[in-house]
N, C-alpha and C positions, 0 to 999 in steps of 0.2 A: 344771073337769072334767078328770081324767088320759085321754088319750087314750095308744097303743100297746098291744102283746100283755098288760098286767098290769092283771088287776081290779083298779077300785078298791079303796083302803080303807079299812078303816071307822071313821068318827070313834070308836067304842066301842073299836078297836084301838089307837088313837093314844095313848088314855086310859092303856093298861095297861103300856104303855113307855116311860113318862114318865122322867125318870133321878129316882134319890130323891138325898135329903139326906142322907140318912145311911148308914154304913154298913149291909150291904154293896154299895152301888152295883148293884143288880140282880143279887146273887152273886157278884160278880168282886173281886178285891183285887188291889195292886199287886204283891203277894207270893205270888201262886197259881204250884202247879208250871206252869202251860200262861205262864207271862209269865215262867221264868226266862231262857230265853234270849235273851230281848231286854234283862233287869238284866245278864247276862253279858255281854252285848256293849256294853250301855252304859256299865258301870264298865271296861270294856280301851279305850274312848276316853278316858272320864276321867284313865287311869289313863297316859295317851297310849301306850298298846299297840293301836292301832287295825289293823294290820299285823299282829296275832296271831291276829286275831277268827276267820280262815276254817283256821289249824292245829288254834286250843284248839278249836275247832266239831266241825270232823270226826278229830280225838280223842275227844272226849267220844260222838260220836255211834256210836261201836263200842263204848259201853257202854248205849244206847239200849235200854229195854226189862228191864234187868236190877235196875232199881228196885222190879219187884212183888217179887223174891225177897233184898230184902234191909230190913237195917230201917230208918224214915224218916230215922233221923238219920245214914245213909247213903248219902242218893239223890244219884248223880253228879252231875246240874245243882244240886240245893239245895243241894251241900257246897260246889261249885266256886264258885258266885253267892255263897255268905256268904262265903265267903275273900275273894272279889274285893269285895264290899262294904265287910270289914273293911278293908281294903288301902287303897281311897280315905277311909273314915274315916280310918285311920293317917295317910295323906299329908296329911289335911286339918293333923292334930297335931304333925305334925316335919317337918323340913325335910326336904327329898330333893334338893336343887337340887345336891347332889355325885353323884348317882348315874347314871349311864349308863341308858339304858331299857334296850340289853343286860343290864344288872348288873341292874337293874327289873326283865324280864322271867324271869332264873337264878332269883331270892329266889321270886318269883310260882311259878315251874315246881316248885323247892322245897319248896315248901310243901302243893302241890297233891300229891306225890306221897308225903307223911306222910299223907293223907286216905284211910281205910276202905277205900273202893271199890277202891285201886287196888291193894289187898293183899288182895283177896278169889280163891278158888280158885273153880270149878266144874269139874262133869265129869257125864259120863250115865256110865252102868253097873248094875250087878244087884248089892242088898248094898252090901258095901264094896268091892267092886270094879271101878276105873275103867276106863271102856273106849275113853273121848277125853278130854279135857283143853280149857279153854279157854281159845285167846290172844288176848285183845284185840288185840294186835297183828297176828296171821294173821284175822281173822275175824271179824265183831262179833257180838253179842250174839245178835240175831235169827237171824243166820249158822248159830250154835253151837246155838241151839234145834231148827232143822231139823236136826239129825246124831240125833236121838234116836230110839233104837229102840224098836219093841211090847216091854212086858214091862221097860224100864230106869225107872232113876228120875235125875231131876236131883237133883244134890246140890251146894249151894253153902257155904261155911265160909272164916270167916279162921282161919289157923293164927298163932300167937303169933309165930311166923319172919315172916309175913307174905310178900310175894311181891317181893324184891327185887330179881330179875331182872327181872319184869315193871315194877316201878319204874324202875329202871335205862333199859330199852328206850323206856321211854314220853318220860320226860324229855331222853332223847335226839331222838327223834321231835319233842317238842315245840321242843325249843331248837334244831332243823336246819329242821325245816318237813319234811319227809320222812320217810312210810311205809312 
């Protein structure tokens, strides 16, 4: 018998939260957007960037939210998680035993900042005309949502130049540790 503040319960409940056999495990996968950031942080120990985990985190996290308005195979955690994926595959394939984690960590930062997301523009305004601008680096995501006025529209676009100032900044950020 459970005794304390919580009803029993009920053998017929027990029954319906059984874990299955087979996919998908009561809906959940190991590769659902809600668990990338825990593959994130598990492939930067892997990857012995353990010591990274809490910069690449809250970097990424001033892009938090900016995933509904772009396309899937653009979403900042999914892009960064299969890089870092790919990257422990790779080590698993060639040696690395000459490379410095610094030198590890430059290739990783690199690469991350050839990825979509980080050359994407936003702005609110009327038409085509902008009336703030968004910088990940001043502001994040949800930040830049609240600046929008009655009557503007968000407007997001990679432009073929892409954003390499904002590249530029970020990698910087990333490879200092400082915002």
């Amino acid at each position: 018998m459970q005794h304390g503040p919580f009803p029993p319960i009920k053998q017929s409940a027990l029954q319906e939260h059984r874990a299955q056999q087979h996919f998908p495990y009561l809906g959940r996968d190991t590769l659902d957007r809600q668990r990338a950031i825990f593959t994130i942080t598990d492939t930067l120990n892997q990857l012995g960037q353990a010591s990274r985990t809490s910069t690449l985190l809250r970097w990424l996290g001033r892009f938090d939210g900016m995933e509904a308005h772009l396309e899937e195979d653009q979403d900042p955690l999914l892009c960064v998680r299969a890089l870092l994926m790919a990257a422990v595959a790779a080590r698993v394939s060639r040696s690395t035993a000459n490379e410095s984690p610094d030198d590890a960590w430059e290739r990783m930062v690199s690469s991350i900042m050839r990825l979509d997301f980080v050359h994407t523009h936003s702005s609110w305004g009327i038409h085509t005309k902008s009336r703030i601008k968004w910088d990940p680096m001043g502001q994040t995501w949800l930040e830049f949502l609240e600046e929008g006025m009655p009557g503007e529209s968000l407007t997001t676009w990679l432009p073929g130049s892409g954003n390499p100032d904002l590249a530029r900044r970020s990698a910087a950020a990333l490879l200092t540790g400082f915002f």
